[in-house]
N, CA, C and O atoms as a GROMACS GRO file, in nm:
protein
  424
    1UNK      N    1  12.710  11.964  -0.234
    1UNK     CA    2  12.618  11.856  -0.211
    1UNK      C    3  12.477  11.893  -0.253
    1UNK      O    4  12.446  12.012  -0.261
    2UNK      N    5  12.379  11.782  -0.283
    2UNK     CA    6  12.262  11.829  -0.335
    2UNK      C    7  12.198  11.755  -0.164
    2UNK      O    8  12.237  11.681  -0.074
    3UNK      N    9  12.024  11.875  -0.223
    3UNK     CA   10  11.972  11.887  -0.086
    3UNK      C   11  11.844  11.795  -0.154
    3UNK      O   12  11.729  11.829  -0.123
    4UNK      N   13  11.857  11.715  -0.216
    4UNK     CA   14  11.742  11.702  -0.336
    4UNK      C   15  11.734  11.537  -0.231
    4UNK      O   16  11.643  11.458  -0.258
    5UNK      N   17  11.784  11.519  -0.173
    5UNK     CA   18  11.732  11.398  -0.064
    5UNK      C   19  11.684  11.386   0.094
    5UNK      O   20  11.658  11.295   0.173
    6UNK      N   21  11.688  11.536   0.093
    6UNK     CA   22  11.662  11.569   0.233
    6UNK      C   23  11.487  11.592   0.239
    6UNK      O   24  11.448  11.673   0.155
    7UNK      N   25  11.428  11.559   0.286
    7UNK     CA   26  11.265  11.597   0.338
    7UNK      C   27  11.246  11.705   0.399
    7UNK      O   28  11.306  11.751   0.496
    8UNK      N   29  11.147  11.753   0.334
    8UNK     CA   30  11.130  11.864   0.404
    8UNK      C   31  11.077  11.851   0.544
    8UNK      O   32  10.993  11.776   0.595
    9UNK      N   33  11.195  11.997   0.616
    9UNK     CA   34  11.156  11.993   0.779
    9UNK      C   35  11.280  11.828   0.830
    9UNK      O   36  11.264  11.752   0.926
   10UNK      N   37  11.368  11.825   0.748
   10UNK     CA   38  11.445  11.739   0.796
   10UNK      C   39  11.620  11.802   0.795
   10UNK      O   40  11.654  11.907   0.739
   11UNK      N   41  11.694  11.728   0.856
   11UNK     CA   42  11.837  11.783   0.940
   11UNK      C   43  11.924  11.742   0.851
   11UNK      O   44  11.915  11.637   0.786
   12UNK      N   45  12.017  11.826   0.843
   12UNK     CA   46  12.174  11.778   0.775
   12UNK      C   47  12.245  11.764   0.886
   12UNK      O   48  12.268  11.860   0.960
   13UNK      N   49  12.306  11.591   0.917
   13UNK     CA   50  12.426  11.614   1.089
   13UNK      C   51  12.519  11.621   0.968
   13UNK      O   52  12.520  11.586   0.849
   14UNK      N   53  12.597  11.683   1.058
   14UNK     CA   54  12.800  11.701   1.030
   14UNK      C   55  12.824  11.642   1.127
   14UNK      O   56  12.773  11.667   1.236
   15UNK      N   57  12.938  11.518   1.098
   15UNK     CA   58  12.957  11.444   1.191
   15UNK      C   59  13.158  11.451   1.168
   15UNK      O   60  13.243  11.502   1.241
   16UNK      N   61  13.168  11.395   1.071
   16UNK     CA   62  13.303  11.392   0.990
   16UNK      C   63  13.352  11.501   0.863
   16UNK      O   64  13.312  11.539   0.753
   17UNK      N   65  13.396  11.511   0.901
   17UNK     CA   66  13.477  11.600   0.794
   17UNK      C   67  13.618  11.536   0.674
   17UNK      O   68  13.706  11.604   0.622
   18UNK      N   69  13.598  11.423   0.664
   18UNK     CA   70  13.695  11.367   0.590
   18UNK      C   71  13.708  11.404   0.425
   18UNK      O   72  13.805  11.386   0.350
   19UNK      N   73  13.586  11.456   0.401
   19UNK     CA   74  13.584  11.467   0.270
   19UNK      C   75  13.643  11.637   0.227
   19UNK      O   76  13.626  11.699   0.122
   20UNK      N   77  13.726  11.685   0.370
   20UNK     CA   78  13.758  11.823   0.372
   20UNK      C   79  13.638  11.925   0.457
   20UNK      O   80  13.521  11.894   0.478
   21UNK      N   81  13.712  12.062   0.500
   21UNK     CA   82  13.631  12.138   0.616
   21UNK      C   83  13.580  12.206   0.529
   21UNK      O   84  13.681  12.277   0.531
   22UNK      N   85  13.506  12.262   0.436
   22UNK     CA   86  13.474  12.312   0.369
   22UNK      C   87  13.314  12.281   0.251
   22UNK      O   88  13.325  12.189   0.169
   23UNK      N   89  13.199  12.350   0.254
   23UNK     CA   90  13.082  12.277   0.164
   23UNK      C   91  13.058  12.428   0.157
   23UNK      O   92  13.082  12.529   0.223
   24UNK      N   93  12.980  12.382   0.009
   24UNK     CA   94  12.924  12.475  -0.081
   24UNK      C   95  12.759  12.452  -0.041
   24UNK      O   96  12.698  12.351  -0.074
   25UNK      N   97  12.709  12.545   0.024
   25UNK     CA   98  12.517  12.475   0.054
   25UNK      C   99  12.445  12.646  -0.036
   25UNK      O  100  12.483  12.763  -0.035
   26UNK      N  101  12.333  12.576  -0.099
   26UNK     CA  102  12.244  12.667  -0.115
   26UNK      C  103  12.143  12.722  -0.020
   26UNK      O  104  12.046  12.655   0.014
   27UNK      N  105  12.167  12.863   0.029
   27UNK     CA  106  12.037  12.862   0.132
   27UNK      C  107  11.948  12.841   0.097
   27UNK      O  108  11.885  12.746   0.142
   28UNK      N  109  11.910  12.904   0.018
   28UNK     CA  110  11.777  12.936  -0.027
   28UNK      C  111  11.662  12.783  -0.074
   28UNK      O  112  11.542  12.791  -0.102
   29UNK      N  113  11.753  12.647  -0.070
   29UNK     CA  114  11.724  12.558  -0.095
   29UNK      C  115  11.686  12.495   0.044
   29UNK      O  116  11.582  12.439   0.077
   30UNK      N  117  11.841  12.528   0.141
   30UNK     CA  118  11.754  12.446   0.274
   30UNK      C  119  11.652  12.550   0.359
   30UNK      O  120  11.588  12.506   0.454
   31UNK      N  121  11.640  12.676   0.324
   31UNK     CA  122  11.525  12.750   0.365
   31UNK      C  123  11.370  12.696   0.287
   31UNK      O  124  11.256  12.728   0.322
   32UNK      N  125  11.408  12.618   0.187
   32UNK     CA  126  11.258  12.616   0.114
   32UNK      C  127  11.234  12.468   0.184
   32UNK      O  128  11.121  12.428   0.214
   33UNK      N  129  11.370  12.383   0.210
   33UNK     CA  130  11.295  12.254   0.259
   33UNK      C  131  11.260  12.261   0.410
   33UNK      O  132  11.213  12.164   0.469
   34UNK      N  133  11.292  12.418   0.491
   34UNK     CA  134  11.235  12.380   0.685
   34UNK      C  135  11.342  12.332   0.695
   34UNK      O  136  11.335  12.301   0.814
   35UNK      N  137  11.464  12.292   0.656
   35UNK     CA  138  11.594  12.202   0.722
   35UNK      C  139  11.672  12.270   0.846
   35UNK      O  140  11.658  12.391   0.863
   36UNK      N  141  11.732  12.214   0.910
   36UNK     CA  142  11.877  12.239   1.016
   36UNK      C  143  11.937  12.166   0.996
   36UNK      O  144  11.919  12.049   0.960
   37UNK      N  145  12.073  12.262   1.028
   37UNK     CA  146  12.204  12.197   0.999
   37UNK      C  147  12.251  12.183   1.174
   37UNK      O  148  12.232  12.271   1.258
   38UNK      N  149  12.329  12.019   1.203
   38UNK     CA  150  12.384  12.066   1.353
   38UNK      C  151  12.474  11.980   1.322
   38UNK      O  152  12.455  11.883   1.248
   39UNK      N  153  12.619  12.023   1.398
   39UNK     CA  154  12.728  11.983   1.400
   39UNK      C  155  12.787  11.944   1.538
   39UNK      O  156  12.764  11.992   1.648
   40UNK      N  157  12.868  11.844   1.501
   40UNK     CA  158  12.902  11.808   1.630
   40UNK      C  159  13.051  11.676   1.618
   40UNK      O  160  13.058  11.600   1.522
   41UNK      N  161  13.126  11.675   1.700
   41UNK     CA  162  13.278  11.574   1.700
   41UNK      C  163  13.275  11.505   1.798
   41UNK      O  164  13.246  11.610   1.855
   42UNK      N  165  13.276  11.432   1.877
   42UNK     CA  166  13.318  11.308   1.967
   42UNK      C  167  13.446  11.302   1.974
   42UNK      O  168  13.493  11.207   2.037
   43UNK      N  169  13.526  11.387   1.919
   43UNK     CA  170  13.683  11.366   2.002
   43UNK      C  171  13.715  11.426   2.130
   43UNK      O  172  13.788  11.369   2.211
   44UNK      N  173  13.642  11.583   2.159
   44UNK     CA  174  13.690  11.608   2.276
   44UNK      C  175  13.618  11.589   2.395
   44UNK      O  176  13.652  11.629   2.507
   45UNK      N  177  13.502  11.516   2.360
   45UNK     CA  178  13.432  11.443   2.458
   45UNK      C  179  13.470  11.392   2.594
   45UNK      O  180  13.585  11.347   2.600
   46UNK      N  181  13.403  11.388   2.699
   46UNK     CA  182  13.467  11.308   2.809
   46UNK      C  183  13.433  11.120   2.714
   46UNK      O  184  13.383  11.096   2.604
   47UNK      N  185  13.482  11.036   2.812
   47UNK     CA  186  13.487  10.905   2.826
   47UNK      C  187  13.299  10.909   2.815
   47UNK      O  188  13.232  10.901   2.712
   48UNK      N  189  13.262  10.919   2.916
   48UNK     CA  190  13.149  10.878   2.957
   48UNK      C  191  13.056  10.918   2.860
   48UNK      O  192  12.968  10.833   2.848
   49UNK      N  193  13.041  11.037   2.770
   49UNK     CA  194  12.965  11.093   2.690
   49UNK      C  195  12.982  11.031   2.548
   49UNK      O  196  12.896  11.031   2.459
   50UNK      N  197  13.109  10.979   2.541
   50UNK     CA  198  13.116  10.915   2.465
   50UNK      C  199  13.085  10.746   2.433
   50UNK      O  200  13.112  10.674   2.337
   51UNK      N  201  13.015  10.721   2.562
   51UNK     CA  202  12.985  10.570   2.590
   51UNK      C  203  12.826  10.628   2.559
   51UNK      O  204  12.747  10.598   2.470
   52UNK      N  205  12.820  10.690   2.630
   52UNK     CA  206  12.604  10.730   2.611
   52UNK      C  207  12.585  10.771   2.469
   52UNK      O  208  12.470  10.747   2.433
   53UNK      N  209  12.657  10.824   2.377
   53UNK     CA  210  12.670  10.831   2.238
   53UNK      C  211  12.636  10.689   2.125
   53UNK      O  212  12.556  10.662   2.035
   54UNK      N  213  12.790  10.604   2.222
   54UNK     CA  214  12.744  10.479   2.145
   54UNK      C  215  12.643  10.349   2.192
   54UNK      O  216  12.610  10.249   2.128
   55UNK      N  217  12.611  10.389   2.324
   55UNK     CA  218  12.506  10.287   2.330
   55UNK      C  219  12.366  10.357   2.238
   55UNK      O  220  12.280  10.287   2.182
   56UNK      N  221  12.368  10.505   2.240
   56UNK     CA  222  12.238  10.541   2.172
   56UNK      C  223  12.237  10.479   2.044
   56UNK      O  224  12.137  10.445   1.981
   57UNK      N  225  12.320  10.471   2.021
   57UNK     CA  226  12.346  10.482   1.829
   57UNK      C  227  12.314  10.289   1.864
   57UNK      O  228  12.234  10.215   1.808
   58UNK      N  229  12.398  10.261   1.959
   58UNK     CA  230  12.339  10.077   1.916
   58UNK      C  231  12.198  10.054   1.956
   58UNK      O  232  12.139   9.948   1.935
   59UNK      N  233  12.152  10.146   2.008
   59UNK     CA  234  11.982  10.104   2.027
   59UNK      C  235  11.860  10.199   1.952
   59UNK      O  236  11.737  10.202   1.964
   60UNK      N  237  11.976  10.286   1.851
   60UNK     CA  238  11.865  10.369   1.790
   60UNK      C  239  11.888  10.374   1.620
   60UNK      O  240  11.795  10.404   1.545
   61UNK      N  241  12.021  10.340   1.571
   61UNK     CA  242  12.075  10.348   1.457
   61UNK      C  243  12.093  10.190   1.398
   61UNK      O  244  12.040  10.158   1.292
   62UNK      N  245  12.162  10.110   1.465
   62UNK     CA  246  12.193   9.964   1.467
   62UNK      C  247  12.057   9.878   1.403
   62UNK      O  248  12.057   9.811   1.300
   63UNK      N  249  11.943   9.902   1.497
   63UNK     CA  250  11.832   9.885   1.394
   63UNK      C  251  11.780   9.872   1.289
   63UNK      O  252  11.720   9.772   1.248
   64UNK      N  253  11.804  10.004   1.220
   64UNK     CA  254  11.773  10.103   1.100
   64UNK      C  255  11.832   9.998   1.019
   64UNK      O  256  11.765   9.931   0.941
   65UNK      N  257  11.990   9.979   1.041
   65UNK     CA  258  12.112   9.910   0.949
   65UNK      C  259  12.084   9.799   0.920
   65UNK      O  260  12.118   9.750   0.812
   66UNK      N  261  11.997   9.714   1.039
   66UNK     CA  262  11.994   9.568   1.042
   66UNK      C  263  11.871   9.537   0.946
   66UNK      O  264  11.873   9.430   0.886
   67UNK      N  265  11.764   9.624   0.927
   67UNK     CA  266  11.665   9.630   0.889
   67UNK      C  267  11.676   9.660   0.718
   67UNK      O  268  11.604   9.615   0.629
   68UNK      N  269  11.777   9.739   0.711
   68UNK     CA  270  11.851   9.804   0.588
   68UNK      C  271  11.722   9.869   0.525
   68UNK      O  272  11.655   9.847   0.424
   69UNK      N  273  11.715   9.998   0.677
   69UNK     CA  274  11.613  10.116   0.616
   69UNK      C  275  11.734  10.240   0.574
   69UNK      O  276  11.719  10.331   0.492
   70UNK      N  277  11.857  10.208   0.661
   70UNK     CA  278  11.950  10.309   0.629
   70UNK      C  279  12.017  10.230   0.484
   70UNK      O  280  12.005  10.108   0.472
   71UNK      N  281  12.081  10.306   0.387
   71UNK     CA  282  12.130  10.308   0.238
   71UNK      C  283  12.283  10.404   0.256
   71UNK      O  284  12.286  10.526   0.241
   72UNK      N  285  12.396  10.326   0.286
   72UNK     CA  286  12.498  10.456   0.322
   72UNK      C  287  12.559  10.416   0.154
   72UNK      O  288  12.563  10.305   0.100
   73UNK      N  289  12.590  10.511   0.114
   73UNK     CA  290  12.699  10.537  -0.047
   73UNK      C  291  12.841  10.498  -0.002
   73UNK      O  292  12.916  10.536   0.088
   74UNK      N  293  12.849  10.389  -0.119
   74UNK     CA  294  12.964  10.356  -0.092
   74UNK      C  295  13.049  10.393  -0.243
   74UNK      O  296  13.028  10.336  -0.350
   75UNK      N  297  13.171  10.526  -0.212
   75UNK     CA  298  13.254  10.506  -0.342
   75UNK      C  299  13.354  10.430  -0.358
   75UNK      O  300  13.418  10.456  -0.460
   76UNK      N  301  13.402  10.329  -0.283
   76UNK     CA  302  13.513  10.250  -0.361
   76UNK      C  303  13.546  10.123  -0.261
   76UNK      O  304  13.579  10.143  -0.144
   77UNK      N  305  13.537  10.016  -0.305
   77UNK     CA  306  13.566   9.862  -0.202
   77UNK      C  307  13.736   9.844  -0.280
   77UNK      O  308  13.777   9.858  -0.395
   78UNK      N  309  13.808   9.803  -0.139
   78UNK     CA  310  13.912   9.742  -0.151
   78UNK      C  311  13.956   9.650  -0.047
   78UNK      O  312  13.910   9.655   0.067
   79UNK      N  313  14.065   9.548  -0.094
   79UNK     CA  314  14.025   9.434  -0.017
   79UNK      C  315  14.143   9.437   0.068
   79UNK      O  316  14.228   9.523   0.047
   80UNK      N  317  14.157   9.353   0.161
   80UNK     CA  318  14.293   9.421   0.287
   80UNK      C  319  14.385   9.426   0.260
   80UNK      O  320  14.466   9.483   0.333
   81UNK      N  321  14.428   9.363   0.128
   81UNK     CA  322  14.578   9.346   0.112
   81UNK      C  323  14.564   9.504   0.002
   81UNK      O  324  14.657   9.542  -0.069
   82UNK      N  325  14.463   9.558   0.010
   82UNK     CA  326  14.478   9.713  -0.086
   82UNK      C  327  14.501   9.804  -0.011
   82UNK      O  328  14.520   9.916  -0.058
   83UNK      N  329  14.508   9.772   0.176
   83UNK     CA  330  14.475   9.891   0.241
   83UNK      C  331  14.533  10.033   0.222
   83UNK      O  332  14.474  10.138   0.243
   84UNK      N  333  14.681  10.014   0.172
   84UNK     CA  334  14.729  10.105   0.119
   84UNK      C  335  14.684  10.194   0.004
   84UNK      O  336  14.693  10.317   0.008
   85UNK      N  337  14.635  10.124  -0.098
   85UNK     CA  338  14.573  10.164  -0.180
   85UNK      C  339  14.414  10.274  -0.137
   85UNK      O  340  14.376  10.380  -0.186
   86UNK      N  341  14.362  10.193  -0.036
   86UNK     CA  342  14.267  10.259  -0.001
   86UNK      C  343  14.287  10.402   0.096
   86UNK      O  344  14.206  10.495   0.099
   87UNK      N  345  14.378  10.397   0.149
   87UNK     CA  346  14.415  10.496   0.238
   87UNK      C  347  14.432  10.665   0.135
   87UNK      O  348  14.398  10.783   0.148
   88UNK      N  349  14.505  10.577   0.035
   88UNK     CA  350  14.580  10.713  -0.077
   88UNK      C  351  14.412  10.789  -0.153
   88UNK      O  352  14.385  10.900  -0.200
   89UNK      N  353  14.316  10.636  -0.127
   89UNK     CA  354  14.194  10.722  -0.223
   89UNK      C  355  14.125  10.781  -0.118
   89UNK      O  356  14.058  10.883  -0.136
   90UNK      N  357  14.137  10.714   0.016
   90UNK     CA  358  14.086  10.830   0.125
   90UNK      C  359  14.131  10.933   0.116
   90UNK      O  360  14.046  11.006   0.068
   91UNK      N  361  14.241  10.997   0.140
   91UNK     CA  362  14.334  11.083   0.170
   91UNK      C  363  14.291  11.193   0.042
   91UNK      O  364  14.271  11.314   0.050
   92UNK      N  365  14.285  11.112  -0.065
   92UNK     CA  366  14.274  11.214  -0.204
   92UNK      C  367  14.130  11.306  -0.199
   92UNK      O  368  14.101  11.407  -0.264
   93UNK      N  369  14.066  11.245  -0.115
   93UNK     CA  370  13.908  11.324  -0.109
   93UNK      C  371  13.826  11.309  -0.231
   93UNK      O  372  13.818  11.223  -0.318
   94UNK      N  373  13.777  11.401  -0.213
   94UNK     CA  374  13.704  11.418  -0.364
   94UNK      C  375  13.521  11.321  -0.387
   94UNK      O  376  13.437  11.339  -0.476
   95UNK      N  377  13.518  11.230  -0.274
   95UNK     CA  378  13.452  11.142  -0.303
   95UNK      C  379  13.330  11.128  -0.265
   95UNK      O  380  13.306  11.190  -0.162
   96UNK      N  381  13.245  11.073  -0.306
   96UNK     CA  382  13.076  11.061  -0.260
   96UNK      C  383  13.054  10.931  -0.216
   96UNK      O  384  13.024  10.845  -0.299
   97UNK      N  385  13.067  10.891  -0.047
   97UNK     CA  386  13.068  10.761  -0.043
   97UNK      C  387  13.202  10.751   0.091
   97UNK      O  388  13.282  10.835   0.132
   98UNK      N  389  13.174  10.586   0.134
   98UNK     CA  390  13.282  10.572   0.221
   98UNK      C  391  13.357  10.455   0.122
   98UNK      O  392  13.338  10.390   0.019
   99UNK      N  393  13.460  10.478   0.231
   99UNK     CA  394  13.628  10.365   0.077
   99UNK      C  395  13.572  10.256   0.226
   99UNK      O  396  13.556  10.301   0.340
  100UNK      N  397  13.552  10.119   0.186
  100UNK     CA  398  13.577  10.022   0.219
  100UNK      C  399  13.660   9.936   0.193
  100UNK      O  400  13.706   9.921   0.080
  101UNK      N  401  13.704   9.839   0.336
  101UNK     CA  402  13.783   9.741   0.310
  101UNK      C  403  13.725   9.610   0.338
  101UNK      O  404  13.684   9.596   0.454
  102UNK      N  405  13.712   9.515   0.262
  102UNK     CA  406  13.647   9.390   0.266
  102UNK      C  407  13.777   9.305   0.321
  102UNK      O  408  13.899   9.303   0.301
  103UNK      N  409  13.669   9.229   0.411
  103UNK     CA  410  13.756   9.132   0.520
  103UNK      C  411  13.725   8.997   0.465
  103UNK      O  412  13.610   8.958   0.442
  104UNK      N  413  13.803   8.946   0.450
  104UNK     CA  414  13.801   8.783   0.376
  104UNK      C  415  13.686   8.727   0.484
  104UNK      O  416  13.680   8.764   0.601
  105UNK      N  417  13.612   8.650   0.432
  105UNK     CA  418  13.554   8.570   0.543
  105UNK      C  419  13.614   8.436   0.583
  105UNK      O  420  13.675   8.355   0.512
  106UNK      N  421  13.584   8.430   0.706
  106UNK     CA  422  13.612   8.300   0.769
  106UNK      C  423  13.678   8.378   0.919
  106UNK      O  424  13.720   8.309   1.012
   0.00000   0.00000   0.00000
């Protein structure tokens, strides 16, 4: 991954690992930008920690989205009747971006 979007004195979260457990980082790059790295999973969470998680995120992230200050990469739209299709390009990795599935409207 490139660090060439991070600000200096700003954080890399690890949240998911779907794209595989494994990254290639330059130190010497996030030492020149002041960065931290912190990691963290919500599966083995209690219940409750995992409710104070997502109300934070709906009163601190939800915002950002609605406002569309956040920009998430998207590598590949498929539509529900592809879900299969989409699953196999999840699964394959490799990718920069989340696989979406578009929901018909109505």
């Amino acid at each position: 991954g490139s660090l060439n979007a991070l600000n200096t004195g700003g954080r890399i979260a690890v949240i998911g690992v779907g794209a595989g457990f494994k990254a290639e980082l330059n130190l010497l790059a996030l030492m020149g930008k002041r960065a931290r790295i912190m990691a963290s999973t919500l599966r083995p969470r209690p219940l409750e920690e995992k409710a104070l998680t997502a109300r934070a995120m709906e009163r601190n992230v939800l915002p950002l989205l609605a406002r569309g200050d956040v920009h998430v990469p998207v590598a590949e739209t498929f539509g529900l009747d592809q879900v299969h299709d989409a699953y196999e390009r999840f699964a394959a990795g490799g990718k920069l971006g989340k696989i979406v599935l578009l929901m018909a409207a109505g």
